[in-house]
C-alpha positions as CSV (number, residue, x, y, z in Angstrom):
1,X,15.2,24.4,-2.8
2,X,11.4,24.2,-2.7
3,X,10.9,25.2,-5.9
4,X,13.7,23.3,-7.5
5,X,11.9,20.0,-6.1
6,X,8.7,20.9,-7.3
7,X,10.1,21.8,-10.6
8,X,11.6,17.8,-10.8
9,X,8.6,16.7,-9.4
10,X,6.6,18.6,-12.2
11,X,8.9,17.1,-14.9
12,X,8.4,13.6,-13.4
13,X,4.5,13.3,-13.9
14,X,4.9,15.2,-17.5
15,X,7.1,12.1,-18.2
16,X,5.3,9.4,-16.4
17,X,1.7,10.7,-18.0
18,X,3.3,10.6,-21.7
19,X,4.9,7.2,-20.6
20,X,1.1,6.1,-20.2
21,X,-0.6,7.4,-22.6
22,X,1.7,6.1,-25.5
23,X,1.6,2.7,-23.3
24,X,-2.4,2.4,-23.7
25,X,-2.3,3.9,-27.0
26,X,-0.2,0.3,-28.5
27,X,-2.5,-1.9,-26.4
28,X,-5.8,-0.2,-27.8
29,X,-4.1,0.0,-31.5
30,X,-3.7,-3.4,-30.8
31,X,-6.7,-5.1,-29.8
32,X,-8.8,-2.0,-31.5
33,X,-10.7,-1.3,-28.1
34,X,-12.3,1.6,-27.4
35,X,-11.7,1.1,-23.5
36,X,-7.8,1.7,-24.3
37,X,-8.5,4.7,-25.9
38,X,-10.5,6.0,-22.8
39,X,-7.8,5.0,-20.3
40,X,-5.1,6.4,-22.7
41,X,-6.8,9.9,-22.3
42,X,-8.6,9.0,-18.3
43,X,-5.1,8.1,-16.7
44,X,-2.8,10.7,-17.7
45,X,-5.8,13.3,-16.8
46,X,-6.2,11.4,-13.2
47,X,-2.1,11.6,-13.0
48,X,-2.2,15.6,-13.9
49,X,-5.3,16.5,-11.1
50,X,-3.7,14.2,-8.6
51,X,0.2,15.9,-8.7
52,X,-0.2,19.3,-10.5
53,X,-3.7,19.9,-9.1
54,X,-3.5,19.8,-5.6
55,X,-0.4,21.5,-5.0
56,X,-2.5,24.8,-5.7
57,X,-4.4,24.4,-3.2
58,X,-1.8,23.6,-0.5
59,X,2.0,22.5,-0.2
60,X,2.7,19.2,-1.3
61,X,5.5,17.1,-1.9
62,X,5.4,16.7,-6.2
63,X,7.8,14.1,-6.1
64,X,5.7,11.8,-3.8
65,X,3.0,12.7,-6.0
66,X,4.8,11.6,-8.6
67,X,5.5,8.3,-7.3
68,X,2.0,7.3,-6.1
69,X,0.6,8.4,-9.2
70,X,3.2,6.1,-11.4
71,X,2.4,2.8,-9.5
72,X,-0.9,3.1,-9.7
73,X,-1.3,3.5,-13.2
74,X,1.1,0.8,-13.6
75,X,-1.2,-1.5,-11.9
76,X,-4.0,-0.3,-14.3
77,X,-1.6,-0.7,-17.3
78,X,-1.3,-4.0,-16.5
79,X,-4.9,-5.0,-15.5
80,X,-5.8,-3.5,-18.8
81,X,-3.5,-6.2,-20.7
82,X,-4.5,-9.1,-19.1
83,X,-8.1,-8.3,-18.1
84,X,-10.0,-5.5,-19.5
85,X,-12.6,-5.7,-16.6
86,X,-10.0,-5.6,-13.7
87,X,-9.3,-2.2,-15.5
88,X,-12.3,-0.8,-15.6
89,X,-12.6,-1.5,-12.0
90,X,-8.9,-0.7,-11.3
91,X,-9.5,3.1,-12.9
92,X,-12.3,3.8,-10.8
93,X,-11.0,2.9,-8.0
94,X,-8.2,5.0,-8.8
95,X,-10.0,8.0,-8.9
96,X,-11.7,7.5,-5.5
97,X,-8.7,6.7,-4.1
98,X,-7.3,10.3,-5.9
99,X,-10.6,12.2,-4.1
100,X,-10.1,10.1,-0.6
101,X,-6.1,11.1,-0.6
102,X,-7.3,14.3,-0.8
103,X,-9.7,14.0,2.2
104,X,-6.9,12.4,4.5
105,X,-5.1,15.5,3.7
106,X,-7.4,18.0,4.8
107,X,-8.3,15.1,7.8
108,X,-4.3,16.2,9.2
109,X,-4.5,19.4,8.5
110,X,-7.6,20.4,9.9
111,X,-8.6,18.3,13.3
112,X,-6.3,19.9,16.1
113,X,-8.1,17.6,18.8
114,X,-8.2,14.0,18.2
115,X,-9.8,12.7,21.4
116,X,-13.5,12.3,20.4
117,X,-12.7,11.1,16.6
118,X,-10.4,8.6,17.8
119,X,-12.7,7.2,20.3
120,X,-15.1,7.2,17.6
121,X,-12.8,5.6,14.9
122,X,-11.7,2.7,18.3
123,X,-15.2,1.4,18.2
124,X,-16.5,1.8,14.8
125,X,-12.9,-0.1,13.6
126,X,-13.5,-3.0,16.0
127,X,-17.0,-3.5,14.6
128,X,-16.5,-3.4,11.3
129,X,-12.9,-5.7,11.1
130,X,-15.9,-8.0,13.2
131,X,-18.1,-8.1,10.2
132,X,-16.8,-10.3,8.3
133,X,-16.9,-13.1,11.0
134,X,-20.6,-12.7,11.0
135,X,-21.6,-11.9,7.5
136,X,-17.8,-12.5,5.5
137,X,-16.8,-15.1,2.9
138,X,-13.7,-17.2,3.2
139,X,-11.3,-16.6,0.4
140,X,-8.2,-18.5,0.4
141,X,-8.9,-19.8,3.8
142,X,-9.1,-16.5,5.3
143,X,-12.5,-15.1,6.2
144,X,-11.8,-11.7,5.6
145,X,-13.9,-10.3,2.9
146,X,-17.5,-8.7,3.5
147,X,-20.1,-8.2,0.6
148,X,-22.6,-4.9,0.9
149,X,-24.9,-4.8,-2.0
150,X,-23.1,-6.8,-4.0
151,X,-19.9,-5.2,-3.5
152,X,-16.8,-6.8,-1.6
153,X,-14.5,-5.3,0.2
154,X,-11.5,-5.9,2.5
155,X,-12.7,-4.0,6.2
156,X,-8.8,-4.9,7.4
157,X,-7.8,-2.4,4.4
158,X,-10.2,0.7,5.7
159,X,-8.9,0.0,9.2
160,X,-5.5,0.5,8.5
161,X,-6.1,4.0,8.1
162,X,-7.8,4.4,11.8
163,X,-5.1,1.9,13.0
164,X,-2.1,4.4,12.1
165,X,-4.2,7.6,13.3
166,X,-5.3,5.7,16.8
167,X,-1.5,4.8,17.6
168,X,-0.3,7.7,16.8
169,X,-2.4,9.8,19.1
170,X,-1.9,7.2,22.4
171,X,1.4,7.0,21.9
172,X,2.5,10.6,21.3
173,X,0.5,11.3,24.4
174,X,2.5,8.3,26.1
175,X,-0.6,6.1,27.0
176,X,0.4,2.6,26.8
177,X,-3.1,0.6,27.3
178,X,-5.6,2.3,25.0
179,X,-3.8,2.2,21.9
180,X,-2.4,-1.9,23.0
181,X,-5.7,-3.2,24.2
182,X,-7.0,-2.0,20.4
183,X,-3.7,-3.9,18.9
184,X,-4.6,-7.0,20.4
185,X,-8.0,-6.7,20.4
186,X,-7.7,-6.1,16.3
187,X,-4.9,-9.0,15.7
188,X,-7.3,-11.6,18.1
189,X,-10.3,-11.0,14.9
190,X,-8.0,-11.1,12.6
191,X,-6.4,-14.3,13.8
192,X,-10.0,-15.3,14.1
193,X,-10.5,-14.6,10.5
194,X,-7.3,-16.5,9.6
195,X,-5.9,-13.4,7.7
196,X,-2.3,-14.3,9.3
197,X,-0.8,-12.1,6.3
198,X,-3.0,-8.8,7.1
199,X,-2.2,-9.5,11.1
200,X,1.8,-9.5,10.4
201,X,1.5,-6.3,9.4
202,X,-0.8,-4.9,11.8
203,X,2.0,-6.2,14.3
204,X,4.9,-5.3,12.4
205,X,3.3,-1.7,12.3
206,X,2.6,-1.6,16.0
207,X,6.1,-3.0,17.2
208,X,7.8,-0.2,14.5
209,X,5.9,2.7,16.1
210,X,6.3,2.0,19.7
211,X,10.0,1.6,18.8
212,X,10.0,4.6,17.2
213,X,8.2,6.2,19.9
214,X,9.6,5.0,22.8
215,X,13.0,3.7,22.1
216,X,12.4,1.4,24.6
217,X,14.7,-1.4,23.2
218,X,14.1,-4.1,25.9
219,X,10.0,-3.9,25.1
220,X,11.2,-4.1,21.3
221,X,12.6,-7.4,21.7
222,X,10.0,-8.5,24.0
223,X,7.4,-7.8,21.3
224,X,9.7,-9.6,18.1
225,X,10.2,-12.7,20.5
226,X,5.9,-12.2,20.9
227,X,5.8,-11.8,17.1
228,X,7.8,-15.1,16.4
229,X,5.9,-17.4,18.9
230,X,2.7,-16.3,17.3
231,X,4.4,-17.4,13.5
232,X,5.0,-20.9,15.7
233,X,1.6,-20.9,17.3
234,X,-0.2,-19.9,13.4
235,X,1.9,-23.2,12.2
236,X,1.1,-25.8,14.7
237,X,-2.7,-24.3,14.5
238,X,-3.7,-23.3,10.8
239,X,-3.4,-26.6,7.8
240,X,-2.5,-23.3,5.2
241,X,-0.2,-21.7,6.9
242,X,2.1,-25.5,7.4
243,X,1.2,-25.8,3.5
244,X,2.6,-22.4,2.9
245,X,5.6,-22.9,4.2
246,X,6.4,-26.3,3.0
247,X,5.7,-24.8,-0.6
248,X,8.2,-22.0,0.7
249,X,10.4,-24.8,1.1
250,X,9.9,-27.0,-1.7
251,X,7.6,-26.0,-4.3
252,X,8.5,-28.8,-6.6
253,X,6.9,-30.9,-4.1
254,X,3.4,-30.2,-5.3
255,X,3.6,-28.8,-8.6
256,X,0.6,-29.1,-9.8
257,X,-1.6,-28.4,-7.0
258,X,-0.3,-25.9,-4.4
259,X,3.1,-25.2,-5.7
260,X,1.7,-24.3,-9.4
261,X,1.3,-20.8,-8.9
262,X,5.0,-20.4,-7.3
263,X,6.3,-22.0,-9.7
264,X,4.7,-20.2,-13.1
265,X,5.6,-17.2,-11.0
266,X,9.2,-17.6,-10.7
267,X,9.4,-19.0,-14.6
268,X,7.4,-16.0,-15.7
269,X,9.9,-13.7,-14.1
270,X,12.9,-15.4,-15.8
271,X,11.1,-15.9,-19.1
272,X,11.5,-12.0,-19.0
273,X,14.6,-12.1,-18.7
274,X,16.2,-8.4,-18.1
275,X,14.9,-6.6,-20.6
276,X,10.8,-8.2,-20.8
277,X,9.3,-10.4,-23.4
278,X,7.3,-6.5,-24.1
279,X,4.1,-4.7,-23.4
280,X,1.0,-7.2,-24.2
281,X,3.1,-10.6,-24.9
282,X,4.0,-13.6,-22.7
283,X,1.6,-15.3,-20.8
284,X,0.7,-13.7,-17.3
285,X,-2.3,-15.4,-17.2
286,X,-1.2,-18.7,-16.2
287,X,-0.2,-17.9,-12.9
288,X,-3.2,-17.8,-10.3
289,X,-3.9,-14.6,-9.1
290,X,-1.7,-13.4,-11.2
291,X,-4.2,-9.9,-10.9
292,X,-3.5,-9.3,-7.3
293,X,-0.5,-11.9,-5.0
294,X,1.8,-12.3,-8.6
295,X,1.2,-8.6,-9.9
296,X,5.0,-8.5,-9.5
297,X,5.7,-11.6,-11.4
298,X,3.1,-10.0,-14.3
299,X,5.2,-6.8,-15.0
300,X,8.9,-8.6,-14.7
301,X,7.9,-10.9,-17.6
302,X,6.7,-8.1,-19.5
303,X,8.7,-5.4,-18.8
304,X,12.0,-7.3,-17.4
305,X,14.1,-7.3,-14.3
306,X,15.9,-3.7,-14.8
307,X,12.0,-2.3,-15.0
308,X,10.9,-4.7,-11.9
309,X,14.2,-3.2,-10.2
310,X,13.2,0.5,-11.2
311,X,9.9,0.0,-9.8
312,X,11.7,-1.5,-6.2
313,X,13.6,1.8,-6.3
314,X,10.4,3.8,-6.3
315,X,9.1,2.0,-3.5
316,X,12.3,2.9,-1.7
317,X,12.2,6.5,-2.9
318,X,8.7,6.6,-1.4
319,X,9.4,5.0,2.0
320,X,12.7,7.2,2.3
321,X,10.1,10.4,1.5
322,X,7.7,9.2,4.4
323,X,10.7,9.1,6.6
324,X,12.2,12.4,5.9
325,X,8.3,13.5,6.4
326,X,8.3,12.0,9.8
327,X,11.5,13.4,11.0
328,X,10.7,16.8,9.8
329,X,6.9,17.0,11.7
330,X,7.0,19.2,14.5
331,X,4.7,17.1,16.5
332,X,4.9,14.3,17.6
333,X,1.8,12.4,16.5
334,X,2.2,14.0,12.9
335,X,5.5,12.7,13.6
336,X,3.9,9.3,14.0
337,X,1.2,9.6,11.4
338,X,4.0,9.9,8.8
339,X,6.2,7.1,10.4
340,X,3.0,4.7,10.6
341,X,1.8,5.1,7.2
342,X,5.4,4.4,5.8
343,X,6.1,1.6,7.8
344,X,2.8,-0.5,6.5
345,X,3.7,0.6,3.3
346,X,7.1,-0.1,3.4
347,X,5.8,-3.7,4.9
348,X,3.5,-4.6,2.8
349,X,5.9,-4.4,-0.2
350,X,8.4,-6.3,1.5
351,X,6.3,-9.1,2.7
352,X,4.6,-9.5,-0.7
353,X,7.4,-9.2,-3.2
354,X,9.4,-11.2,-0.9
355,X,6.6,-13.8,-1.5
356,X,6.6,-13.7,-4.7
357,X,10.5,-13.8,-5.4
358,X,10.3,-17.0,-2.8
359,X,12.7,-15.1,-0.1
360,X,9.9,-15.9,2.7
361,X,6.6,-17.3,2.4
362,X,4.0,-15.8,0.5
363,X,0.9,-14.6,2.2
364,X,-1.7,-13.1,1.0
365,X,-1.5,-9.1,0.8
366,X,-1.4,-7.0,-2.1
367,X,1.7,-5.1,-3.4
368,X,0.7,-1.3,-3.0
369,X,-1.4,0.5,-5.7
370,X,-0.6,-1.7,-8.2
371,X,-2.1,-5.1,-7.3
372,X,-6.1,-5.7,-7.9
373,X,-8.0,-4.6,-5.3
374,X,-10.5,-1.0,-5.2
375,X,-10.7,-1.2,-1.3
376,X,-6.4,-1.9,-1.3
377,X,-5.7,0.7,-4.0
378,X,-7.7,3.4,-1.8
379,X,-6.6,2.8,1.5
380,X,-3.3,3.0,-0.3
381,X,-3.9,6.6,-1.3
382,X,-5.3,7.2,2.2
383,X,-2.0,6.9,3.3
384,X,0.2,8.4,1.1
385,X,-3.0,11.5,2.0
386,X,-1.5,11.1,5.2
387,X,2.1,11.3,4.3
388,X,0.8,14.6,2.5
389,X,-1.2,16.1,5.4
390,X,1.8,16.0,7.3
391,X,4.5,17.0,4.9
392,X,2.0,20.3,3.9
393,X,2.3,21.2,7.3
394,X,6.2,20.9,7.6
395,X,6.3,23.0,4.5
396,X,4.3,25.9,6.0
397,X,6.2,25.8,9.7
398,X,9.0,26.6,7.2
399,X,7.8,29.1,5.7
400,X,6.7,30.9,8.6
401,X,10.1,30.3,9.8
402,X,11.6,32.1,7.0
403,X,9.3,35.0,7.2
404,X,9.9,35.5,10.6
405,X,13.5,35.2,10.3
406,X,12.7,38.1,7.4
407,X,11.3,39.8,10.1
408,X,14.2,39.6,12.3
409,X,16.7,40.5,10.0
C-alpha cells in the first residue's frame, strides 16, 4: 500500500513539473524574457528535490509533497504573469521555504524532550510578535510588519510555527495555564497591532486544538461565545473593521473607494468564466492586491472556475492528509502537531477565499503558498515540514510493526 501511494505520488509531481515547465515556457516565448526561461528550468528542479529528494532520506508522504509543491509554484506562475519581480522574490522564497520544511522535519523527528525549547520558543515568540509595536509599519491599518535591513517581514507568520509546537506540548501533557496565558497574551499584541485577521486564526487554532484535545464540549462553546464577543468588541472599537463589513454587505456602496477592489474581484472571476480567459490574458492587475488578498480572484480569471475548483479540492486533499496524519501519530503531541498545523492551514484558506468570493468579510491573510508573501510562503512549508515530521514517524512505527509481526510469525 506504501509503495502503491508513493508510486501515485511520484506520477503526480512528474505531471505537475511538466505542467510548469510548458506553463513558463509560453509566458517567456511570449514576452521573450530570459527570467521565464530560468523559472521554466528553476521550478520543476525545486518541485523534483522537494518530493522525489527527500523521501530518500526518510519516509514521506509523496502525495502531500505533491500537493505543497503544486500550489506553490502556482503562486509563482502567476506572480511571474503579472509581475516579474514578485517572481523573482516568490522563487526564492520558495526554495528557503523547500530547505526550512526540511528543518521542521528533522525538528519532529529528532527533539524527544520539548521542555527547555519550548520555554525558549514562549519568550523569544512574545518578543518578537512585540516588535513591530515598537519598530513596525502600519499596512492596511494593521501594524504588523517589521523591517530588518531593509527587509520586511510578517513576525505573526514565524510565530505560527512556535504557536502550534507550544500548544501542542501543554496540552498533550494536560496543563491548562501555560499554553492559555501564551494565547492571550499573543492575541492581546495582536489586537494591539490591529491584525484582527492574523488573531482569528490564532484563536480559531487554539479553540480547534483544545477541542481536539480535551473534548471538553462545554469549554468549546465557552470559547466560540468568547470568539464572537471579541468580533463585536473589534466592530464597535476598530473604523476598518465597521468599513469591512459594511463593504461585506454592500460593496456597491463605495465603489470607487473601498468597495473597488471587491468589486474588480468578483468581475474578474466571472470574466473567466468556467473555462479562463487563458494563461497571460485578462486583466489581474486592476484589482488591488491583486499579488497577495485577490491571488484567488487572479487565477479564476485566467484559468476559470473548474481550475479555481481543482485547486479548492487540493486544499481539501491536503487538510484531509494532515488529519489522517494526526489520527495515525502515536503520541499525542505529534498527534497535536499534525492537527495544529492542518487546522491553521485549513483556516487560513477558508477565511481568505471566503473573503474573496464575498461569503464573509475579507481580512487580510494570505491564501497558503500561493499568495505574495516570502515570510507567508515559508512558514507555510514549515508546516506542511511539520505534517512530514510526524507522518515519517507513523510510517516507521509501522514498519517496525510489520517486522516484529515477521518476527512473531
Amino acid at each position: 500500500m506504501t509503495k502503491k501511494k508513493h508510486s501515485h505520488g511520484h506520477a503526480l509531481a512528474m505531471v505537475v513539473m511538466l505542467f510548469y515547465f510548458l506553463a513558463f515556457l509560453l509566458l517567456a516565448q511570449k514576452e521573450q524574457d530570459r527570467l521565464g526561461y530560468i523559472l521554466a528550468v528553476a521550478v520543476p528542479v525545486i518541485i523534483y528535490l522537494g518530493t522525489n529528494l527527500l523521501p530518500h532520506f526518510f519516509p514521506a508522504d509523496r502525495l502531500l509533497l505533491s500537493l505543497t509543491n503544486f500550489l506553490c509554484a502556482l503562486g509563482v506562475l502567476l506572480l511571474y504573469d503579472t509581475n516579474p519581480v514578485y517572481a523573482r522574490h516568490q522563487v526564492f522564497a520558495y526554495g528557503i521555504g523547500v530547505v526550512c520544511m526540511i528543518v521542521c522535519i528533522y525538528l519532529v523527528r529528532l527533539i524527544h524532550s520539548w521542555k527547555k525549547p519550548v520555554l525558549v520558543l514562549m519568550f523569544l515568540s512574545v518578543l518578537l510578535l512585540a516588535a513591530p509595536l515598537v519598530q513596525g509599519q502600519e499596512i492596511n491599518g494593521a501594524k504588523n510588519w517589521l523591517t530588518i535591513a531593509g527587509f520586511s517581514f510578517q513576525p505573526s507568520e514565524m510565530v505560527k510555527i512556535s504557536l502550534i509546537i507550544i500548544l501542542a506540548y501543554y496540552m498533550s501533557s494536560h496543563r491548562f495555564v501555560p499554553w492559555l496565558i501564551f494565547a492571550v497574551v499573543c492575541l492581546g499584541i495582536l489586537l494591539l497591532q490591529k491584525d484582527l485577521g492574523t488573531a482569528l486564526l490564532y484563536y480559531a487554532t487554539c479553540l480547534l486544538l483544545w477541542w481536539a484535545s480535551s473534548g471538553n464540549f462545554l469549554l468549546t462553546l465557552l470559547g466560540i461565545a468568547g470568539g464572537c464577543g471579541a468580533a463585536v468588541f473589534g466592530y464597535m472599537n476598530y473604523a476598518h473593521v465597521r468599513r469591512r463589513v459594511a463593504i461585506w454587505l454592500n460593496p456597491w456602496s463605495d465603489y470607487e473607494n473601498a468597495g473597488y477592489q471587491l468589486i474588480n474581484g468578483l468581475m474578474a472571476i466571472a470574466s473567466g468564466g468556467l473555462w479562463g480567459v487563458g494563461l497571460g490574458l485578462g486583466a489581474p492587475t486592476s484589482i488591488p492586491v491583486y499579488e497577495s488578498d485577490f491571488i484567488f480572484a487572479v487565477l479564476c480569471e485566467q484559468f476559470g472556475l473548474i481550475f479555481g475548483c481543482c485547486v479548492l479540492l487540493m486544499y481539501v486533499a491536503l487538510i484531509w492528509r494532515g488529519a489522517t496524519i494526526a489520527t495515525g501519530a502515536r503520541h499525542r503531541i505529534h498527534g497535536l502537531i499534525s492537527m495544529g498545523a492542518t487546522a491553521l492551514l485549513g483556516l487560513q484558506t477558508f477565511v481568505i477565499i471566503g473573503g474573496v468570493l464575498k461569503l464573509i468579510p475579507l481580512t487580510g491573510v494570505t491564501l497558503p503558498f500561493i499568495s505574495y508573501g516570502g515570510t507567508s510562503l515559508i512558514s507555510g512549508m514549515c508546516l506542511v515540514g511539520l505534517l512530514q515530521g510526524v507522518e515519517s514517524l507513523n510510517e516507521e512505527n509501522i514498519q517496525e510493526d510489520t517486522r516484529l509481526a515477521m518476527l512473531g510469525r
